[in-house]
C-alpha positions in Angstrom: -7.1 -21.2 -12.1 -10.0 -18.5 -12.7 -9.3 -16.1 -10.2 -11.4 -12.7 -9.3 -8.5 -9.9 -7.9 -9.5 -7.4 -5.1 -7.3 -4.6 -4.1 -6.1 -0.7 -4.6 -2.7 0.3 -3.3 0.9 -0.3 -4.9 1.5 -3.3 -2.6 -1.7 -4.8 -3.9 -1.4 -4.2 -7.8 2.2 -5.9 -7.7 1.0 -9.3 -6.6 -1.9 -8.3 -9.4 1.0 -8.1 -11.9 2.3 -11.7 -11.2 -1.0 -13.5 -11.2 -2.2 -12.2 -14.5 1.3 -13.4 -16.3 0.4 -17.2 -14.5 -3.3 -17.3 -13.9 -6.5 -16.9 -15.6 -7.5 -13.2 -14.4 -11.5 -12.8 -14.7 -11.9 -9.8 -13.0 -10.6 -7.1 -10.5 -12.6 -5.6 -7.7 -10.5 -2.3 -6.4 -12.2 1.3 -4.9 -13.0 4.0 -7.2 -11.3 6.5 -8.3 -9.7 9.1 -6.1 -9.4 13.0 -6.1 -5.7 14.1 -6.2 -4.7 16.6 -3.6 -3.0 19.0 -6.5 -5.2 20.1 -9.4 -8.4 18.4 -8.3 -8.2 15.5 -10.6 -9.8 11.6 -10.3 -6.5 9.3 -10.5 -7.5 5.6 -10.5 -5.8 3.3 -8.4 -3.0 1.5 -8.8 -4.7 -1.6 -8.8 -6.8 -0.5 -11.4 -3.6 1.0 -13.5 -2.2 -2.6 -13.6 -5.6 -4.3 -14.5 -5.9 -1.7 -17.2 -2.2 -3.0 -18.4 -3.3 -6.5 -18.9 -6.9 -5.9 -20.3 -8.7 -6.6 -17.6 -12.4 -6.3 -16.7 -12.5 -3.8 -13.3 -15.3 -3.5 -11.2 -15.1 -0.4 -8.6 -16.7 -1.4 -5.1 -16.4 0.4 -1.9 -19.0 -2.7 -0.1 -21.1 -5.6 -1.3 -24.3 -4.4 0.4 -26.2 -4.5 -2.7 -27.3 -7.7 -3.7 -27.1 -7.0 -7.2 -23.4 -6.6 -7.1 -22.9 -10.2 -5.2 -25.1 -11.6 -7.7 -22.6 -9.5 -10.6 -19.7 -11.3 -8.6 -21.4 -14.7 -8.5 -21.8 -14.9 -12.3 -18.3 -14.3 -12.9 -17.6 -18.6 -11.6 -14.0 -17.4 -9.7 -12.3 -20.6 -8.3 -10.7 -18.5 -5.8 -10.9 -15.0 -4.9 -7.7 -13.1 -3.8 -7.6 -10.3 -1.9 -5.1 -8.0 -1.1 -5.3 -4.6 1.0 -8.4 -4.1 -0.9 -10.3 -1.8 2.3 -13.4 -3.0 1.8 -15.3 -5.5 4.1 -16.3 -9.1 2.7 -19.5 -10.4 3.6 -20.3 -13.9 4.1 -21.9 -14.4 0.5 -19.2 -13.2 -1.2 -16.5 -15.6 0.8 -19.1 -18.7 0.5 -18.9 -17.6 -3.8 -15.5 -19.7 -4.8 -14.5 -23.3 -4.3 -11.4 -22.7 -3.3 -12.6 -19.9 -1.2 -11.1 -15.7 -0.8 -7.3 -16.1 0.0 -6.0 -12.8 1.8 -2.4 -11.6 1.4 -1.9 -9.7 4.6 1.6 -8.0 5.0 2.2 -9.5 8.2 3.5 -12.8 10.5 0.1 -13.9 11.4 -0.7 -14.0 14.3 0.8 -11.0 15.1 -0.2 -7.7 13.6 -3.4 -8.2 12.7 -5.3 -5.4 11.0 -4.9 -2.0 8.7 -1.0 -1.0 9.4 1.0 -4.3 10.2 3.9 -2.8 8.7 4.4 0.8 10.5 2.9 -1.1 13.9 6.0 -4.0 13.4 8.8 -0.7 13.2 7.1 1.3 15.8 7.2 -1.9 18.3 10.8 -2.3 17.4 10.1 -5.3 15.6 13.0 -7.3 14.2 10.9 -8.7 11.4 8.2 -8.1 9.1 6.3 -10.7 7.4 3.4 -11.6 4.6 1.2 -14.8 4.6 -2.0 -16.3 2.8 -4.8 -16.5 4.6 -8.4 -18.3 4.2 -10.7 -15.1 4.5 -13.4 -15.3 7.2 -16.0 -12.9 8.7 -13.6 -11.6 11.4 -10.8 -9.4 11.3 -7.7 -11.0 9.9 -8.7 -14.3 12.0 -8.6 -17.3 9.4 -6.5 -20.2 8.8 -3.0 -19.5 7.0 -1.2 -21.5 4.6 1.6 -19.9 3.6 4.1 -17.7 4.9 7.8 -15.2 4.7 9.6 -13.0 6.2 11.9 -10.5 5.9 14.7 -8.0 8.6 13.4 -5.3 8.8 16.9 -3.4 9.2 17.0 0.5 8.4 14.0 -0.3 6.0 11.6 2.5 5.9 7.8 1.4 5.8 7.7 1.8 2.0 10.7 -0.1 0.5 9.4 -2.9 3.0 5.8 -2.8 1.9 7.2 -3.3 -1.8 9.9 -5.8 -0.8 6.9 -7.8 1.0 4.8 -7.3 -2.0 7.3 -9.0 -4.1 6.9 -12.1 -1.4 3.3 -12.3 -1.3 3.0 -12.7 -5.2 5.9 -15.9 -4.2 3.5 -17.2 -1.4 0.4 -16.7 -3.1 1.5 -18.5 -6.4 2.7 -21.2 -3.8 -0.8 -21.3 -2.3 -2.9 -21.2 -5.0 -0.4 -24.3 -6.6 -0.7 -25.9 -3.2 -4.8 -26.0 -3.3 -5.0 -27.0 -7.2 -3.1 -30.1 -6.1 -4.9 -30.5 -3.2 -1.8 -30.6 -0.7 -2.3 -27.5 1.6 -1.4 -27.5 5.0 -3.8 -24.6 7.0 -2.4 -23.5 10.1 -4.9 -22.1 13.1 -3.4 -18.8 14.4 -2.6 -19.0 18.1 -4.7 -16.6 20.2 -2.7 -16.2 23.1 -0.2 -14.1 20.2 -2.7 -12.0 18.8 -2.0 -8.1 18.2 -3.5 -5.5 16.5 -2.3 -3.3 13.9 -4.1 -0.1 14.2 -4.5 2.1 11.7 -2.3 4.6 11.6 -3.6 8.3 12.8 -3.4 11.9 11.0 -0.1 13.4 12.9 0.4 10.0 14.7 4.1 9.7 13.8 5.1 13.3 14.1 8.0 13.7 16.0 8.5 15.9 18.9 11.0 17.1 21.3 9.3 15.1 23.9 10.6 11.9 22.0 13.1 9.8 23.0 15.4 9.0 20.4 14.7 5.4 19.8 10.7 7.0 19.5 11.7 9.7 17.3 13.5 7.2 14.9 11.1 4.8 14.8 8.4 7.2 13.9 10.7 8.3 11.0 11.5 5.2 9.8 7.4 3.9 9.8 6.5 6.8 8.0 5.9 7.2 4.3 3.9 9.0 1.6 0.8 8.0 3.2 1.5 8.7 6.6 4.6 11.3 7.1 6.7 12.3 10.0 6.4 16.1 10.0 7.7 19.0 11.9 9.2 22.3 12.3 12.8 22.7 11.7 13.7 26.8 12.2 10.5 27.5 11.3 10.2 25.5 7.9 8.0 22.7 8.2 9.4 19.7 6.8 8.4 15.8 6.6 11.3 13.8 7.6 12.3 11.0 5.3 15.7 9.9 6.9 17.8 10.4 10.0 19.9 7.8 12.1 21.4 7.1 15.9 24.1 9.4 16.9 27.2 7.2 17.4 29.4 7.5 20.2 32.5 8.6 18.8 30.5 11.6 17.5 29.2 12.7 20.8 31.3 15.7 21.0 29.3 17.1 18.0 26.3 17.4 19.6 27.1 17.9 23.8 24.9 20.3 25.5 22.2 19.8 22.5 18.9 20.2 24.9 15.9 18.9 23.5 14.1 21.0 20.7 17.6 22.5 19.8 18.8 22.4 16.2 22.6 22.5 15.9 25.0 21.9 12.3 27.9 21.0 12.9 31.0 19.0 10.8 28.2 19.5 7.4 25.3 17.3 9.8 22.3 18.8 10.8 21.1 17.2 14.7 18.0 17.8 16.5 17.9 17.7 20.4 15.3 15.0 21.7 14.3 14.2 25.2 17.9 12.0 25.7 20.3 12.9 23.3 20.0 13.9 19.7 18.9 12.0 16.4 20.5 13.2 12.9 18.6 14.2 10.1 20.0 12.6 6.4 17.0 13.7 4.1 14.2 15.8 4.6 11.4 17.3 2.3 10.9 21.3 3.0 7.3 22.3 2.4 7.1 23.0 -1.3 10.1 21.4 -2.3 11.8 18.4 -3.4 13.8 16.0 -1.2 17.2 17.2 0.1 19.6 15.8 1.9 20.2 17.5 5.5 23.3 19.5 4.2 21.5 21.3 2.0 18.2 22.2 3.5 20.9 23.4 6.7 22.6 25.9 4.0 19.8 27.5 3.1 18.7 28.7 7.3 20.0 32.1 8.1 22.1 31.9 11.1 22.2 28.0 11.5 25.6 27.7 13.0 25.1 30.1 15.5 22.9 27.6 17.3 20.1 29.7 18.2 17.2 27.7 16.2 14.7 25.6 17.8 12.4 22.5 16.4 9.3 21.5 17.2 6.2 19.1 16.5 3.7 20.3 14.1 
């Protein structure tokens, strides 16, 4: 099938990768490039990387609002569009352009999580499950027929190994859909309305932690972060991002009794922090300026740590 691409992050440029080895690719539509926070450079997007890979013709859009560039869009004859975390709104004469129509693979169990950050909004709900499906794009947010769907446990999964693990099963359910419509045998499902919810973008400092926290919040806010949203804090006076941490279990209690919230202890080689009711242990952290550790070792290098007199707190 001739197929125009739309997208920019990693999750996007991976189901990219599997529909240019099985389908005719005809173009990519993905944002411009972006200034790196170190050195001040313009790094394309990942989307674009992979189109670059396979030869592809890219076309950078941030909107459709010129004619000229639905008209550019319209001469390219796409069967289908597919579109995937691309962050840019689709106007009605785009999604009228290709038989088939603009297919959306949107990292969630539809109905549920519709929106920008289905997969940090799943873990921070204390979801069980995350999901991807394909779904026939309309004007509205997120609100159009789906055809095809998976899922996945979410587990101890951080937000980034799931939104690659769920990239991986969009490319499956997208090849399924698009085979599916070129034989003419899709079944389109109306999302129920009475299970609608809304995935919110996440917010700058949104999943920082703080001694406030339970620890079933602080954990989840851990686990949903990732390089483009991180958990950060101050940890005796270093600020760190968080990358890893887990429940304290009950035959460890001892190591952490009296722990009031905001204290820091290290005990047995394990570095705890004291949230509102109990304490959460830290496995990996990054310190400002450095690479990733493991708890052990950013705990060796704090003066005085095992004396117990250090403190955390939110950023």
């Amino acid at each position: 099938m001739r197929l125009v691409f739309m997208g920019t992050p990693d999750f996007a440029s991976v189901i990219l990768s599997y529909l240019a080895e099985q389908h005719e690719v005809i173009g990519v539509y993905t944002r411009p490039d972006a200034v790196s926070k170190r050195g001040n450079k313009t790094l394309p997007s990942p989307v674009k990387q992979e189109a670059l890979k396979h030869g592809l013709r890219v076309f950078e859009r941030t909107s459709f609002k010129d004619p000229a560039s639905v008209d550019q869009l319209r001469e390219l004859a796409p069967e289908a569009i597919v579109v995937a975390a691309y962050g840019c709104i689709l106007p009605r004469e785009v999604l009228d352009i290709p038989p088939y129509g603009c297919l959306n693979v949107h990292a969630s169990d539809l109905p549920r999580w519709r929106g920008a950050a289905p997969i940090e909004r799943a873990i921070l709900a204390g979801d069980d499950a995350v999901g991807v499906c394909v779904m026939r794009m309309e004007e509205g947010l997120d609100t159009g027929d789906f055809c095809v769907s998976r899922t996945m446990d979410i587990a101890d999964l951080g937000a980034d190994d799931l939104t690659m693990r769920l990239a991986d099963l969009g490319a499956s359910a997208i090849l399924c859909a698009l085979s599916h419509e070129e034989a003419g045998v899709s079944t389109w499902v109306k999302q129920n309305e009475s299970l609608v919810t809304y995935a919110h973008k996440i917010e700058k400092g949104e999943l920082d932690p703080a001694p406030s926290d339970t620890v079933l919040v602080l954990s989840r806010k851990v686990q949903a972060s990732g390089a483009s949203h991180p958990s950060r804090c101050i940890v005796a006076g270093k600020g760190v991002t968080l990358l890893k941490g887990r429940f304290v279990e009950e035959e460890d209690a001892a190591l952490v009794e009296g722990l009031v919230p905001g204290g820091v202890r290290f005990q047995a080689k394990r570095l705890f922090l004291g949230a509102a009711d109990g304490a959460y242990e830290l496995l990996s952290v990054k310190p400002d300026g450095k690479k990733e550790m493991d708890a052990k070792s950013f705990a060796a290098g704090i003066q005085g740590i095992k004396q117990g007199t250090h403190t955390w707190e939110e950023c």
